[in-house]
C-alpha positions in Angstrom: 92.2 143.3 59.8 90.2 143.3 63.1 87.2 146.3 63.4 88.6 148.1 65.7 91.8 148.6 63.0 89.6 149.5 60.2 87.9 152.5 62.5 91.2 153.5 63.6 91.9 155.8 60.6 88.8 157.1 60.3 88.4 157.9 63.9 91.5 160.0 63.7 90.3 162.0 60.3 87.0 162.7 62.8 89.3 163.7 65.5 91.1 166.3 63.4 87.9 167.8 62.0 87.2 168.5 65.3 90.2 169.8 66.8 89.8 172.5 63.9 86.2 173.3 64.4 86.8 173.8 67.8 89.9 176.2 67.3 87.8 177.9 64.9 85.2 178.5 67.4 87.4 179.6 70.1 89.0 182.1 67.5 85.7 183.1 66.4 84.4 183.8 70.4 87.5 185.5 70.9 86.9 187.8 68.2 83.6 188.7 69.2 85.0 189.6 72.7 87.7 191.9 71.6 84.0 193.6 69.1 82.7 194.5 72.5 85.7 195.3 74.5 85.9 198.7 73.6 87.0 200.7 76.8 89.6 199.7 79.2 88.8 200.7 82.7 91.7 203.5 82.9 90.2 205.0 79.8 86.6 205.4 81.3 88.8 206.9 84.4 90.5 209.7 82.4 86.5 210.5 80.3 84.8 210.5 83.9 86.4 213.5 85.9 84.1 213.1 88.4 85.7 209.6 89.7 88.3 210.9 93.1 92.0 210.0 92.6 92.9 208.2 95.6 96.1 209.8 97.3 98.7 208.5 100.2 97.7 206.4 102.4 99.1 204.0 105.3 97.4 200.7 107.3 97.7 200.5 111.0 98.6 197.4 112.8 95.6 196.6 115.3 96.9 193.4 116.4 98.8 190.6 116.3 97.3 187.0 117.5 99.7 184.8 119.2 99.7 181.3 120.7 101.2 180.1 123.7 104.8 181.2 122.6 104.0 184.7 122.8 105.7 185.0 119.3 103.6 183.4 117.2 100.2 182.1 115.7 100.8 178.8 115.2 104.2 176.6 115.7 104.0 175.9 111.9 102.9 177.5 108.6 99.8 179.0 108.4 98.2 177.8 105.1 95.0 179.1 105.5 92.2 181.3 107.6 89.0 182.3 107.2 86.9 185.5 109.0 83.6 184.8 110.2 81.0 186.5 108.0 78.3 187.1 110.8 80.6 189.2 113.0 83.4 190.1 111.4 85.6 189.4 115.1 86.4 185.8 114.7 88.6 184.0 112.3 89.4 180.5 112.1 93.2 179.1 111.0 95.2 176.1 110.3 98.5 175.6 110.4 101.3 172.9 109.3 101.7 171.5 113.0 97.8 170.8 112.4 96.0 172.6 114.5 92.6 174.6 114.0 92.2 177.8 116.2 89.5 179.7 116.4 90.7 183.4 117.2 88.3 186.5 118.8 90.6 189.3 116.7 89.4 192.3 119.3 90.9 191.2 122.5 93.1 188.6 120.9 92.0 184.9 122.6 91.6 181.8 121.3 87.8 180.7 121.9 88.8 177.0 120.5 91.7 174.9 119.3 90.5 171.6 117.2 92.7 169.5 116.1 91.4 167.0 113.1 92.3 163.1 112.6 93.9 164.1 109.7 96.7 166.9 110.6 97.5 167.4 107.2 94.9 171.1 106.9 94.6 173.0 103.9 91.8 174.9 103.6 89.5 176.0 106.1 86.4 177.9 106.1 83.6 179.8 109.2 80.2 178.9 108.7 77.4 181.7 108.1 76.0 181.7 111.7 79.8 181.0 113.5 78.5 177.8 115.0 80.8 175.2 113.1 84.3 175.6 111.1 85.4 173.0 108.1 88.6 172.1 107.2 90.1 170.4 104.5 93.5 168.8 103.6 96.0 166.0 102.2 93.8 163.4 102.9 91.2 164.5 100.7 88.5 164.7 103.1 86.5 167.7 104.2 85.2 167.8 107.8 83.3 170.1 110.2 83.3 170.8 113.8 81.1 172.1 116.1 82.4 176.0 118.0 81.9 176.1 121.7 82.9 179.6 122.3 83.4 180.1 125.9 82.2 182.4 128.6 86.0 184.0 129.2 89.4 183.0 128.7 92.1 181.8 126.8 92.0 178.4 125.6 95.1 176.2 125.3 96.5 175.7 121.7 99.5 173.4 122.0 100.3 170.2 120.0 101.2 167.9 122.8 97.9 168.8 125.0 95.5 168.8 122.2 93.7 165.6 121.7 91.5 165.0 118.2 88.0 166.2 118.3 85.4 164.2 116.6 84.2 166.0 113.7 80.1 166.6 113.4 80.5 165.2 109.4 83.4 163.6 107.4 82.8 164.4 103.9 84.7 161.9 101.3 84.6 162.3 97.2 87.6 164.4 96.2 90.4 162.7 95.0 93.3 164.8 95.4 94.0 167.4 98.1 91.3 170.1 98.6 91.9 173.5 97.8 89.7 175.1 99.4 86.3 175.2 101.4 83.4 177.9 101.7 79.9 177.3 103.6 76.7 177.8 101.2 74.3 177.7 104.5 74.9 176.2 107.4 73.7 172.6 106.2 75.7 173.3 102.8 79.4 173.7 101.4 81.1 173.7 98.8 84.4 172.6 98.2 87.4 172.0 95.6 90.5 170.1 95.2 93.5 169.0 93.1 91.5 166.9 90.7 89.1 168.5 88.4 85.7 169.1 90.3 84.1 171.1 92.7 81.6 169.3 95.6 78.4 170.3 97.1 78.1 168.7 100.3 74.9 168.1 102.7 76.2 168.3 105.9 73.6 167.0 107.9 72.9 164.0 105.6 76.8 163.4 105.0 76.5 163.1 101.2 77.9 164.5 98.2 74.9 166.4 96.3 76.5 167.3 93.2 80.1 167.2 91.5 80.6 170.4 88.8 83.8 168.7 86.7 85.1 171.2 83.7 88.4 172.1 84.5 91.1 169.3 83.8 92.9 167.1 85.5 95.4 169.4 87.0 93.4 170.6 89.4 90.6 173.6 90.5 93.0 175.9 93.1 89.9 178.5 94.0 86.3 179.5 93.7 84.4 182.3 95.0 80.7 183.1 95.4 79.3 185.9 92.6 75.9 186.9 94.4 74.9 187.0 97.9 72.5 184.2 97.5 75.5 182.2 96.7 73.8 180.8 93.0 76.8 181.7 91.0 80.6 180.7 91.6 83.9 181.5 89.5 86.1 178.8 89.8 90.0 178.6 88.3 92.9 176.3 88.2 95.9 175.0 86.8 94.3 174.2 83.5 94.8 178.1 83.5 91.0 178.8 82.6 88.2 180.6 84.8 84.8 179.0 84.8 81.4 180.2 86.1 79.0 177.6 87.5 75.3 178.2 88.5 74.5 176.2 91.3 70.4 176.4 90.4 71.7 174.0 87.6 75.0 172.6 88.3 76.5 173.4 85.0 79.0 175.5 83.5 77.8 178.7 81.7 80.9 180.4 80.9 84.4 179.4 80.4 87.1 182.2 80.1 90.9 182.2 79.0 93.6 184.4 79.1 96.2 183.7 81.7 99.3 182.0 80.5 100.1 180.3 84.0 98.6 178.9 86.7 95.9 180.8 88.1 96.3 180.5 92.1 93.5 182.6 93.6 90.2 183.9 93.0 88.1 186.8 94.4 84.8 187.6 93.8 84.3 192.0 93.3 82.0 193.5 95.4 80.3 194.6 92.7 78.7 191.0 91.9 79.2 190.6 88.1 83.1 190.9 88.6 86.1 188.7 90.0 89.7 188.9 90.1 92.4 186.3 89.7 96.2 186.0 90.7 98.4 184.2 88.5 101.8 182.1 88.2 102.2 184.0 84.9 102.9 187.3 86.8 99.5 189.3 86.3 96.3 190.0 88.3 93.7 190.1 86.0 89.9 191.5 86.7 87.5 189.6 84.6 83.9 190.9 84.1 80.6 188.1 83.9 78.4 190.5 81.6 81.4 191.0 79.1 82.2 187.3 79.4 85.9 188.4 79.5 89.2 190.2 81.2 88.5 193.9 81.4 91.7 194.6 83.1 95.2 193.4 83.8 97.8 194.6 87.0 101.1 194.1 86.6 104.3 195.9 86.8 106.5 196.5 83.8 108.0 193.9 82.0 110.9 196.1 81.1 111.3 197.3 85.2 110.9 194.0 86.0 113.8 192.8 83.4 116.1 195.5 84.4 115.7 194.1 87.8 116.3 190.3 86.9 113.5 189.6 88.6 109.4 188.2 87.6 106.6 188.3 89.8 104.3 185.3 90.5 101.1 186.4 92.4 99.4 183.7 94.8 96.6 185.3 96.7 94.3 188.5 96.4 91.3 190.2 98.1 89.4 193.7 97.1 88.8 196.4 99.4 85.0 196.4 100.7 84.1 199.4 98.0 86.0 197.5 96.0 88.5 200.6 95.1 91.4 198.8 96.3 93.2 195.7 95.5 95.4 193.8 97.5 98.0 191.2 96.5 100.7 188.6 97.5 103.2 188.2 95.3 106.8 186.1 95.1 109.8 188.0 93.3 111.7 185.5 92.4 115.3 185.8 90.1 115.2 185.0 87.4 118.3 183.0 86.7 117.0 181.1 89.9 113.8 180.1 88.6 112.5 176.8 89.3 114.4 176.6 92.9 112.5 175.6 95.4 110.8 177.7 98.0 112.3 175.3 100.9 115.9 174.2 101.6 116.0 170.5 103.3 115.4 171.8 106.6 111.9 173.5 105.8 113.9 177.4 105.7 112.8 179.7 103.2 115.8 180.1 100.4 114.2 181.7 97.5 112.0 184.9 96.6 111.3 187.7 98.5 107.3 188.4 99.2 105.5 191.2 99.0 102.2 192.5 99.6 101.2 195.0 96.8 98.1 197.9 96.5 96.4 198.4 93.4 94.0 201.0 92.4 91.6 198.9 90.6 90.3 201.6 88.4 93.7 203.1 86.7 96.1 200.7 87.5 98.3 202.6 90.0 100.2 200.3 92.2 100.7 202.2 95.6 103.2 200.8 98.3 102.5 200.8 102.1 105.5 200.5 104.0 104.0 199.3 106.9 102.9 196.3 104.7 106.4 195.8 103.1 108.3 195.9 106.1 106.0 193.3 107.4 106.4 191.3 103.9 110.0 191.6 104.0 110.4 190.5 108.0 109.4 187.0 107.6 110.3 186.8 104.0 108.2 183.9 103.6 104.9 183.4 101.5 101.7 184.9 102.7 98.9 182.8 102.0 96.1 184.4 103.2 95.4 188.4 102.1 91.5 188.7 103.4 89.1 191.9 103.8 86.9 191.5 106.9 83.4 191.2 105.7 82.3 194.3 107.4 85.4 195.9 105.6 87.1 197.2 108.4 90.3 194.9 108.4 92.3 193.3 106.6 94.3 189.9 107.7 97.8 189.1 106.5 99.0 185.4 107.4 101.6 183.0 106.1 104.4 180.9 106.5 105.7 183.4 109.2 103.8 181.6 111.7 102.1 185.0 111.9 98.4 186.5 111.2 98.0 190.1 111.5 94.6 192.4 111.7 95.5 195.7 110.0 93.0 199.3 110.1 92.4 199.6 106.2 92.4 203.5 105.3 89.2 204.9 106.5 86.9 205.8 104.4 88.4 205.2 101.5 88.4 207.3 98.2 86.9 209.9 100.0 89.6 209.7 102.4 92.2 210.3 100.3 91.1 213.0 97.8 
């Protein structure tokens, strides 16, 4: 019998030792959360009478972008868009005909149209200073353009006149699809795809500076920046696990569970030491650093939810700039038509109806705007991108409705709505 047959055995003995020392650990970290876990945030609501219930409320429609048409934003599904952090006016979106526009939200233009080798866009993301957009896609590569915003006007946005624009970097290293792209500093980003790593990128030397790989082979969907300085991220994926990174080191401090489906989105709290995360498995969870675990979890009622014959899958979030409200996209889909696909043969929506829902972070109530459904419910299609302006004083609604939208959040808030 050869070596390698002798070891064989034995290996495996090791292998199960292990396994069990590792579930034992995980049972024993677990346990030692739910020590320390002992308020839930609706709890410390009902002890502090001094926190403001937040009453009715309704969002405003400030405008909608359109493109040539007149009808819509793009001439295909918008998968992603981005608002500018130094202004809070521009945003930057890419849609399935594969086109990036650049949008001035107050009067409604387009300052820029790019479109990329590669029309195949997934993610995109505004630099800090506005001067330069990346974008990401099916080819695996991220790339980033220069702006030229011009002195007036409307630039043209069509497929058939738009020629491809030579990118200032083309950034190659992922090996699946990216997922999504955010700018560090204007010489810096980070991205993630569909394998099982996150990429630091120099853009002015065109190199990869440092791969964080932790979450498995199925993919990283999302990340989000912790602190301003942009030295902690959360990241999550289809391994259905959140992870926290600190870029100082490039290594994983924290590694969190508790979602029983894929985890789609991830937004960081205003607060800094908080994040939230949308999930396949029909719950938005809010997941605190410092308590190194979920501290609360939005989600209608499973009996409701039966009686309807429906279940909720939620795909993309964003908080409210106090950080009071937050906002979701969520698919309804029947449940004895699970597993259909979103898409007949000829690209048409067929299955769940979409809506965009309102959470009261602090005690869970789930509030309705009808302004907001009735614009779910017209295109009936998935809304991929549910964003607060940095400035907090709008909020963009896009999806495959061809459509982006800048709503007036309530002013003011819980003070607003005592």
């Amino acid at each position: 019998m050869s070596d390698a047959g002798k070891r064989g055995p034995v290996d495996e003995q090791k292998m199960e030792v292990l396994k069990k020392e590792a579930t034992d650990l995980r049972q024993k970290i677990d346990s030692q959360r739910r020590d320390v876990r002992d308020k839930s945030l609706v709890f410390t609501l009902e002890e502090d009478k001094s926190v403001k219930i937040i009453g009715a409320f309704y969002f405003k429609q400030r405008r909608r972008l359109f493109n040539h048409t007149g009808r819509v934003a793009h001439e295909g599904k918008i998968y992603d868009a981005h608002w500018c952090e130094k202004d809070s006016r521009h945003i930057v979106s890419a849609g399935q005909e594969g086109n990036l526009i650049v949008w001035d939200t107050w009067d409604g233009n387009k300052v820029e149209a790019i479109r990329p080798k590669s029309q195949w866009v997934t993610a995109v993301a505004f630099a800090n200073s506005g001067r330069s957009v990346a974008c990401g896609g099916l080819d695996n590569i991220v790339r980033t353009f220069q702006v030229d915003y011009p002195d007036e006007g409307n630039v043209e946005a069509t497929s058939s006149t738009l020629k491809p624009k030579e990118p200032t970097a083309e950034l190659a290293g992922h090996r699946a699809m990216v997922s999504k792209i955010r700018f560090i500093s204007d010489t810096q980003i980070l991205s993630s795809a569909l394998d099982d790593s996150l990429v630091i990128w120099d853009t002015t030397r065109k190199i990869m500076t440092a791969k964080l790989k932790g979450h498995s082979e199925a993919g990283v969907t999302s990340f989000d920046f912790l602190d301003d300085a942009k030295n902690t991220v959360a990241s999550c994926g289809l391994d259905q696990t959140c992870r926290i990174w600190d870029l100082r080191t490039n290594s994983c401090v924290s590694t969190m569970t508790g979602h029983t489906g894929d985890i789609n989105a991830l937004a960081r709290h205003p607060c800094g030491t908080a994040f939230g995360t949308a999930s396949s498995d029909g719950s938005v969870r809010l997941w605190d650093v410092r308590a190194d675990q979920v501290v609360e979890v939005y989600q209608r009622s499973q009996a409701d939810l039966a009686t309807m014959g429906i279940h909720e899958e939620f795909h993309t979030l964003t908080f409210s700039k106090s950080g009071r409200l937050l906002f979701t996209g969520v698919i309804e889909k029947d449940v004895e038509q699970d597993g259909a696909r979103d898409t007949g043969t000829n690209g048409e929506n067929i299955a769940p109806k979409t809506s965009i829902q309102i959470w009261d972070v602090l005690n869970g109530d789930l509030f309705m705007d009808e302004k907001l459904q009735r614009k779910a419910t017209e295109f009936n299609k998935k809304a991929t991108v549910l964003q607060v302006s940095p400035d907090g004083n709008a909020l963009m609604t896009a999806g495959w409705d061809k459509q982006i939208s800048i709503w007036f959040p309530p002013q003011g808030e819980t003070s607003a709505h005592e």
